[in-house]
VOVOTOR-400395 format. One record per residue (C-alpha): residue number from 1; residue in three letters; chain; x, y, z. Coordinates in steps of 0.2 Angstrom, whole numbers, plus 2048, in hexadecimal, padded with zeros to 3 digits. Layout:
# VOVOTOR-400395
+-----+---------+--------+-----+-----+-----+
: num : residuo : cadena :  xx :  yy :  zz :
+-----+---------+--------+-----+-----+-----+
: NUM :     ALA :      A :   X :   Y :   Z :
...
+-----+---------+--------+-----+-----+-----+
***
This chain:
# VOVOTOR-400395
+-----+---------+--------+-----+-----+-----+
: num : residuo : cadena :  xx :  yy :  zz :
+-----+---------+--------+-----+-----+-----+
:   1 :     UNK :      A : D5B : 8BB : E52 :
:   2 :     UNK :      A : D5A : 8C8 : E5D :
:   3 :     UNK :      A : D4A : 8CF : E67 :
:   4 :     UNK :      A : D48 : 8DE : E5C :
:   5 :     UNK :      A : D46 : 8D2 : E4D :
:   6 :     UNK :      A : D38 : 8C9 : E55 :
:   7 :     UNK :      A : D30 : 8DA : E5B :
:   8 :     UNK :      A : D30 : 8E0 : E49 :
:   9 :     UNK :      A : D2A : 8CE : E41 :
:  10 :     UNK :      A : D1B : 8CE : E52 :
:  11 :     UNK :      A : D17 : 8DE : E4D :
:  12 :     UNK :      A : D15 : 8DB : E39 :
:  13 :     UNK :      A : D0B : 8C9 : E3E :
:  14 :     UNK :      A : D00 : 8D5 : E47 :
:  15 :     UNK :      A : CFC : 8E2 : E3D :
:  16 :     UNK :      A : CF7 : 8D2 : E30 :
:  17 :     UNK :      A : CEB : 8CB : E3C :
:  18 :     UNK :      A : CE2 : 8DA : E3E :
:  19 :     UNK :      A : CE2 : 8E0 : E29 :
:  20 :     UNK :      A : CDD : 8CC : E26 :
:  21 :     UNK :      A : CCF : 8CD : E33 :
:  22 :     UNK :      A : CCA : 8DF : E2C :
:  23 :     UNK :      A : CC8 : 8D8 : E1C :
:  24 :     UNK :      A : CBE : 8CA : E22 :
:  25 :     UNK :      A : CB0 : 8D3 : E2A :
:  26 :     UNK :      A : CB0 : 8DF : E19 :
:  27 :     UNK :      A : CAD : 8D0 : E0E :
:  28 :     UNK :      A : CBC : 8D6 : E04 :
:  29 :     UNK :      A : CC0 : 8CB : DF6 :
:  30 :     UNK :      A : CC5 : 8B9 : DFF :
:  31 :     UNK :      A : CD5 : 8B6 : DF6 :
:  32 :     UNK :      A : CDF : 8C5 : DFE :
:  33 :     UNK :      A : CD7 : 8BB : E0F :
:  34 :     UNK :      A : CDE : 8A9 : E0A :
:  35 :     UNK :      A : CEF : 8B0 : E07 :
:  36 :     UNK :      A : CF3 : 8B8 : E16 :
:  37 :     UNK :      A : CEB : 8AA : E21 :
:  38 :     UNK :      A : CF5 : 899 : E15 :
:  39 :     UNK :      A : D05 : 8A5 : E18 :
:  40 :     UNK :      A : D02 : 8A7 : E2C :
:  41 :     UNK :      A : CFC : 890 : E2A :
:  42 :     UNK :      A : D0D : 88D : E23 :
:  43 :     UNK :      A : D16 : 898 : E2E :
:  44 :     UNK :      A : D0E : 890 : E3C :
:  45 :     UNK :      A : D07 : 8A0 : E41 :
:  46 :     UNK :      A : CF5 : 89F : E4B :
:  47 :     UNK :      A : CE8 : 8A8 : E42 :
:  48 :     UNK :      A : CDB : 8AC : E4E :
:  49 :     UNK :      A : CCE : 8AD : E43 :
:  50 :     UNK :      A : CCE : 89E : E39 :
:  51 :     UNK :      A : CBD : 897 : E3F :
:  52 :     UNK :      A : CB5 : 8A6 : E34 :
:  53 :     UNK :      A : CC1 : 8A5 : E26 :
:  54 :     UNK :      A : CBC : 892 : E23 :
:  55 :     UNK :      A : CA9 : 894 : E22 :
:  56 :     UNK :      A : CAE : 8A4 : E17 :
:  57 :     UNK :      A : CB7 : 89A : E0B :
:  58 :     UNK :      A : CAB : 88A : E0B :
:  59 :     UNK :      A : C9F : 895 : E06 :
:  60 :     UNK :      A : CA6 : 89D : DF7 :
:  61 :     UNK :      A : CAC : 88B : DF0 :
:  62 :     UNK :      A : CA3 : 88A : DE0 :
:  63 :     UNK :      A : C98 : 87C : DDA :
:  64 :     UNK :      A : CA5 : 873 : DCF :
:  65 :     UNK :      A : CB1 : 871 : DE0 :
:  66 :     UNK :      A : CBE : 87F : DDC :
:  67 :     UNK :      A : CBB : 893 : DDE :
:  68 :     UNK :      A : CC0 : 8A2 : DD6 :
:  69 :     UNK :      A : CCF : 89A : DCC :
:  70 :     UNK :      A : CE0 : 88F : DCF :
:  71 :     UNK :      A : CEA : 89D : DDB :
:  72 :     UNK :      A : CDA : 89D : DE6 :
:  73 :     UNK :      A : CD4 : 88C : DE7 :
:  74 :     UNK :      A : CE6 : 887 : DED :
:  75 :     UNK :      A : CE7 : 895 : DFB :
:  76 :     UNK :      A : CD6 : 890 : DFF :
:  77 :     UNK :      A : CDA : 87D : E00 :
:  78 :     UNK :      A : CE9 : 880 : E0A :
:  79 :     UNK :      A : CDF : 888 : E17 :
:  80 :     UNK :      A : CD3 : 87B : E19 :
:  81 :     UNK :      A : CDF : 86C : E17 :
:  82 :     UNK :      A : CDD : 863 : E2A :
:  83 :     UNK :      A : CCC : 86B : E2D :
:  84 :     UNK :      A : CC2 : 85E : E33 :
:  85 :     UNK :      A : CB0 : 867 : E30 :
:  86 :     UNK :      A : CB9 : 86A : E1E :
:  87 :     UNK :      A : CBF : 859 : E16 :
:  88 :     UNK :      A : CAF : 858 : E0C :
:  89 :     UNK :      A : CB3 : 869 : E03 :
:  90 :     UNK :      A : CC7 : 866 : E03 :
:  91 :     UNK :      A : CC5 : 856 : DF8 :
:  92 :     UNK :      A : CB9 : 860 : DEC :
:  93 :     UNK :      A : CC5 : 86E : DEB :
:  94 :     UNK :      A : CD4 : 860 : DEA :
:  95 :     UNK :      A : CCB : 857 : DDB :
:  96 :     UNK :      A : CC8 : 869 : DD2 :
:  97 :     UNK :      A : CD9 : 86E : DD2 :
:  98 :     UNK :      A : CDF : 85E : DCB :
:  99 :     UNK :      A : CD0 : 860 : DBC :
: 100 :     UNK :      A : CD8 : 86E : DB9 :
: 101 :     UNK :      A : CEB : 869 : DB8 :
: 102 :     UNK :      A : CF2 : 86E : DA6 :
: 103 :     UNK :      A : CF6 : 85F : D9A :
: 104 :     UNK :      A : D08 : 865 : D9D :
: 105 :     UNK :      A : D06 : 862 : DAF :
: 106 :     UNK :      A : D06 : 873 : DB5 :
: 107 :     UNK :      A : CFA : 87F : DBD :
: 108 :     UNK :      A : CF7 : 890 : DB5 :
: 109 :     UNK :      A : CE8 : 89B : DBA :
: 110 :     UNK :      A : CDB : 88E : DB3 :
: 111 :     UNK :      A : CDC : 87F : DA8 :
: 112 :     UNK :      A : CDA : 88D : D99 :
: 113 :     UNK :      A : CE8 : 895 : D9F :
: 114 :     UNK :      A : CFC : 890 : D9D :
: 115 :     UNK :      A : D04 : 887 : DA9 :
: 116 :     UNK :      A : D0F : 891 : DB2 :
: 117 :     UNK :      A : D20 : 890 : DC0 :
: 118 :     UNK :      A : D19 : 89D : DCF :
: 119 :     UNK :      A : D05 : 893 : DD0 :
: 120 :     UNK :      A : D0B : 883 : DCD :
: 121 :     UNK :      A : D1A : 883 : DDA :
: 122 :     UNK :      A : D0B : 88F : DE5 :
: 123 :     UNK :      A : D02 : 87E : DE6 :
: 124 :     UNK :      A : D0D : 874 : DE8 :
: 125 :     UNK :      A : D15 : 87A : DF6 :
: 126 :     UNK :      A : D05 : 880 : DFF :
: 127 :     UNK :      A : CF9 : 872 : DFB :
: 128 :     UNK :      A : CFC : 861 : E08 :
: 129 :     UNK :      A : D09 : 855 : E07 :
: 130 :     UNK :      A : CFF : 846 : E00 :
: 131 :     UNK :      A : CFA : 851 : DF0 :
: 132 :     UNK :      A : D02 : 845 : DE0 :
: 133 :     UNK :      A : D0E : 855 : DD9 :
: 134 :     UNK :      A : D1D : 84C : DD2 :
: 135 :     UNK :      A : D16 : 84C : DC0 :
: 136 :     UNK :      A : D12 : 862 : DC3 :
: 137 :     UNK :      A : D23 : 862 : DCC :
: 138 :     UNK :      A : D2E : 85C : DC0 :
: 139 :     UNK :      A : D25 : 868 : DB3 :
: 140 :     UNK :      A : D28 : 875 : DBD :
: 141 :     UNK :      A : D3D : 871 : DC0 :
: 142 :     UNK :      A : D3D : 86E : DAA :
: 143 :     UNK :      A : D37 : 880 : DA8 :
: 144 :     UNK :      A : D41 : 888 : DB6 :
: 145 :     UNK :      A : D4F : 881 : DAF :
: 146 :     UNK :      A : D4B : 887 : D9E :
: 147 :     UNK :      A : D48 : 89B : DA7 :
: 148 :     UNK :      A : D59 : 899 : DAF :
: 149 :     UNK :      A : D62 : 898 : D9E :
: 150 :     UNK :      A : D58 : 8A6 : D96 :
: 151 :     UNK :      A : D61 : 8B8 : D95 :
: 152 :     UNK :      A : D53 : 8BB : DA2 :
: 153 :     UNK :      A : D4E : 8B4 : DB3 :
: 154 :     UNK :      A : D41 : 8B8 : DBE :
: 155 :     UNK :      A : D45 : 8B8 : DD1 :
: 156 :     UNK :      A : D33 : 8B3 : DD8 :
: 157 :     UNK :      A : D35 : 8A2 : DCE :
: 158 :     UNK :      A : D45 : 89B : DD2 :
: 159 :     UNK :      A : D3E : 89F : DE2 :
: 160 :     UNK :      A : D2D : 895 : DDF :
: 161 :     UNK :      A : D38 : 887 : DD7 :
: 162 :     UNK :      A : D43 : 888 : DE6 :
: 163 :     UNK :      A : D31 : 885 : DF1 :
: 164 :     UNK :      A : D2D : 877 : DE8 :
: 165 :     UNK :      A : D3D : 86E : DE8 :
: 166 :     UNK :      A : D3E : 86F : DFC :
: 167 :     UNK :      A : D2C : 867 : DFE :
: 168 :     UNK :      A : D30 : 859 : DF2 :
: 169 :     UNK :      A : D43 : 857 : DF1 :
: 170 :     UNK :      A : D42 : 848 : DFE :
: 171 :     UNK :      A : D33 : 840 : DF8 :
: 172 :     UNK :      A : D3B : 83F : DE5 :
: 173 :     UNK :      A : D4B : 83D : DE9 :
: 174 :     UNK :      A : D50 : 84C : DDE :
: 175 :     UNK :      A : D61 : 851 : DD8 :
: 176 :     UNK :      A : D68 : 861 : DDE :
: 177 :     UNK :      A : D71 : 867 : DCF :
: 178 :     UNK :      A : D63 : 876 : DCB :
: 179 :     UNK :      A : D5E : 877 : DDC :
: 180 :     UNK :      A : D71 : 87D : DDF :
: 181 :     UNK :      A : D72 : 88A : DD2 :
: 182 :     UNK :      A : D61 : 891 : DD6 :
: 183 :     UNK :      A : D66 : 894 : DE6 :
: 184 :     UNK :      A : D78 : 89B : DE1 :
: 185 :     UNK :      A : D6D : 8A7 : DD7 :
: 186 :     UNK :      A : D5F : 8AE : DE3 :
: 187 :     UNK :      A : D6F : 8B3 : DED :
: 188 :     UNK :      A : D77 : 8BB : DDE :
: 189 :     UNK :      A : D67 : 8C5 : DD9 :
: 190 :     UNK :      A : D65 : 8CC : DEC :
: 191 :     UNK :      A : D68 : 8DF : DE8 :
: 192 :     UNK :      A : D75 : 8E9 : DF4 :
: 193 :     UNK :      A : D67 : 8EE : DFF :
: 194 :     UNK :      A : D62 : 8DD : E04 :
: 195 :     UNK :      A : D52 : 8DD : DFA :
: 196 :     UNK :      A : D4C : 8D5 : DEA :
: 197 :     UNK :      A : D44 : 8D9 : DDA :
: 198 :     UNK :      A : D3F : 8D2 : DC9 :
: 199 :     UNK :      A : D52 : 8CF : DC6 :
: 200 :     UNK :      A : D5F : 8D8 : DCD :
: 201 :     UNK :      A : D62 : 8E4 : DC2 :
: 202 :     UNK :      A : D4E : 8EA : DBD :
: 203 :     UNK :      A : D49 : 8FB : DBF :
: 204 :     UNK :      A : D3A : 8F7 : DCA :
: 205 :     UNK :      A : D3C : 8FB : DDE :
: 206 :     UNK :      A : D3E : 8ED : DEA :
: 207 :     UNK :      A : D32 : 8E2 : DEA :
: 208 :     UNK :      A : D29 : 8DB : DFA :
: 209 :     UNK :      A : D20 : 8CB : DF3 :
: 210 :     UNK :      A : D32 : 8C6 : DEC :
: 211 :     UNK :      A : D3D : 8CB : DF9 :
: 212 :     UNK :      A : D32 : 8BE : E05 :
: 213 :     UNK :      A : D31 : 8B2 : DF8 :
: 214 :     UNK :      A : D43 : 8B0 : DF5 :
: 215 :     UNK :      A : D47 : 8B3 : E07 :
: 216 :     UNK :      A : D3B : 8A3 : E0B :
: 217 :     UNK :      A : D42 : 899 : DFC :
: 218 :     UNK :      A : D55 : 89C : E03 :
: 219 :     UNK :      A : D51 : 898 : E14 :
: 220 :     UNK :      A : D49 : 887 : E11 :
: 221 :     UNK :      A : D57 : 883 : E06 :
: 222 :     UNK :      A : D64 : 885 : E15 :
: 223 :     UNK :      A : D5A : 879 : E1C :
: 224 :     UNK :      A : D5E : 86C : E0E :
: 225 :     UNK :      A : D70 : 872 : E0A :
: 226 :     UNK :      A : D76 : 87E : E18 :
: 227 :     UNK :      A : D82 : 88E : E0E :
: 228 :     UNK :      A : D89 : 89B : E17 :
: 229 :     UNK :      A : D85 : 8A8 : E0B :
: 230 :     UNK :      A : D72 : 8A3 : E0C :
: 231 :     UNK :      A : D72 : 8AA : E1E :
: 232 :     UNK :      A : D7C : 8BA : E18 :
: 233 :     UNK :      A : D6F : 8BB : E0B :
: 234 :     UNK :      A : D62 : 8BB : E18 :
: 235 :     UNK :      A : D6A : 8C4 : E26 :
: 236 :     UNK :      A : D6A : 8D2 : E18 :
: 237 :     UNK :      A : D57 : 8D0 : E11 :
: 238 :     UNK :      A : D53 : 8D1 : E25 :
: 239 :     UNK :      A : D5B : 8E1 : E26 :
: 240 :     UNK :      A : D53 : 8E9 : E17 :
: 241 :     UNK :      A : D40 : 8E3 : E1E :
: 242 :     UNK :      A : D41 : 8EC : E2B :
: 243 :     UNK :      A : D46 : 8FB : E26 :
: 244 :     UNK :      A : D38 : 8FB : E18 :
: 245 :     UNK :      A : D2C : 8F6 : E26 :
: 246 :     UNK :      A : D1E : 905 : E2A :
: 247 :     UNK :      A : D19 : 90A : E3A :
: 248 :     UNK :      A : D08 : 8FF : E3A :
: 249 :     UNK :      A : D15 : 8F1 : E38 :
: 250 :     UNK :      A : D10 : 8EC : E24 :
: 251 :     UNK :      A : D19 : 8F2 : E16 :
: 252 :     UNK :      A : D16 : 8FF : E07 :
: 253 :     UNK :      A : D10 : 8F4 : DFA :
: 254 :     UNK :      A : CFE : 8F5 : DEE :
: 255 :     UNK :      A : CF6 : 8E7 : DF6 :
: 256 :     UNK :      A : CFC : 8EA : E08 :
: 257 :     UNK :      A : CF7 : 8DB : E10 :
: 258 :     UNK :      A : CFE : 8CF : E03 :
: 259 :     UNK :      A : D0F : 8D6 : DFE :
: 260 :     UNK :      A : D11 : 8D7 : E14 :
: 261 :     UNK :      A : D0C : 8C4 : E15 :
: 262 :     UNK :      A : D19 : 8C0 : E0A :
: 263 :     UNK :      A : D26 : 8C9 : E14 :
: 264 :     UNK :      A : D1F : 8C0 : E22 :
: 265 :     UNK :      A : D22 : 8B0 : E18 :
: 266 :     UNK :      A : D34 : 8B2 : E15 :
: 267 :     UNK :      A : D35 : 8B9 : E25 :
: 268 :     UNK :      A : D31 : 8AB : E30 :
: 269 :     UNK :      A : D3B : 89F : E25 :
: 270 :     UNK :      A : D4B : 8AB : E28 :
: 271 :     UNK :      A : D46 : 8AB : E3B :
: 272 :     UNK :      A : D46 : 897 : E3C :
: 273 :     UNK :      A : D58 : 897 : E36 :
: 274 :     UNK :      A : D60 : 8A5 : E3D :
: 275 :     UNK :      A : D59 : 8A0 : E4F :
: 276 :     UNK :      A : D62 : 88F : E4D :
: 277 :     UNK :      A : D71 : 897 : E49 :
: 278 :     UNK :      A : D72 : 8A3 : E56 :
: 279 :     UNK :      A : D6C : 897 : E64 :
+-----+---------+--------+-----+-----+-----+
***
């Protein structure tokens, strides 16, 4: 990677920290908060105000354990998974989101709510190791496989499914049948640009939330099963983020700070890969 691709990424995880910690001392809605600072967690990003964002979100936890619904209990439980002065609320919140798990085995918005592939892959993947998932995950691979056959896919959740698969495909010993054609087709949908939408072929622009998704999803995967037109794939997606980019460093999209974590997700995934190659 060269030095004007880390200026650009330095520059986007900077303009984050300062929109996230702006929306902290506004006491904007805590979700668009727990976002950002679970995507800068898994990226191994520091988050320099994390002390202020944990008593934030210990104190929004409702009485039942959970808070607002599924999507926010789990960015809120990834960010306080290994806080010692938060183990108390962590199991609460862990037990809630279990309650709340569909007969089917998957997560949708609440327990009233269908399962669905993009919050039940989110949890997975987010949420700790030691969380029991196989049941939720082999759910989740039945109805991606499913979506694959239909006339119509959506990229975001061969993406999710492809998240899923990389954080359990040791741990259950699963096949890579799907997991191969999945990946064949993220790089199929990529548009000529680099970015990616919908599907390939849909009338709405590019999309920054799945752009960084699938960018993340193909970059873990060349970590499983190394493909040469993975890092094609990513060496193009790179080149389209920072053309997009703005001048403050984020990118143009309705919720600013969430559709420019998720570039920064991908991002940093394609960065881990591309700097071992090119070292």
């Amino acid at each position: 990677m060269g030095v004007d691709n880390i200026e650009y990424f330095n520059k986007l995880s900077l303009a984050l920290i300062n929109t996230t910690h702006d929306l902290l001392n506004r006491h904007l809605p805590l979700r668009r908060i727990v976002l950002v600072a679970s995507i800068f967690k898994n990226c191994n990003i520091i988050f320099p105000y994390s002390k202020e964002l944990t008593a934030c979100i210990v104190s929004e936890q409702k009485e039942d354990g959970g808070w607002v619904d599924c999507e926010d209990t789990a960015w809120s439980l990834c960010c306080l998974a290994s806080k010692e002065d938060a183990e108390a609320e962590f199991a609460r919140g862990c037990t809630w989101l279990e309650n709340e798990q569909t007969k089917s085995s998957g997560w949708g918005f609440c327990a009233r709510d269908n399962p669905c592939i993009p919050i039940t892959a989110q949890i997975i993947y987010f949420l700790p190791k030691s969380q029991p998932f196989s049941q939720a995950y082999y759910w989740l691979e039945e109805e991606w496989h499913k979506d694959l056959q239909a006339p119509v896919n959506l990229n975001y959740k061969g993406a999710w499914y492809l998240l899923a698969f990389y954080k359990l495909q040791k741990a259950l010993n699963l096949s890579h049948r799907l997991f191969t054609k999945t990946v064949d087709y993220l790089i199929r949908e990529q548009r000529d640009n680099g970015s990616w939408g919908p599907w390939r072929n849909h009338p709405a622009p590019d999309e920054c939330f799945i752009t960084g998704i699938c960018m993340a999803a193909l970059s873990l995967s060349y970590t499983i099963s190394p493909n040469k037109k993975i890092v094609s794939s990513l060496r193009k997606g790179i080149r389209w983020i920072k053309q997009v980019q703005l001048g403050n460093g984020l990118y143009p999209t309705h919720y600013i700070e969430e559709g420019s974590a998720w570039i920064l997700f991908g991002w940093s995934k394609a960065i881990a890969v591309l700097r071992e190659l090119d070292e």
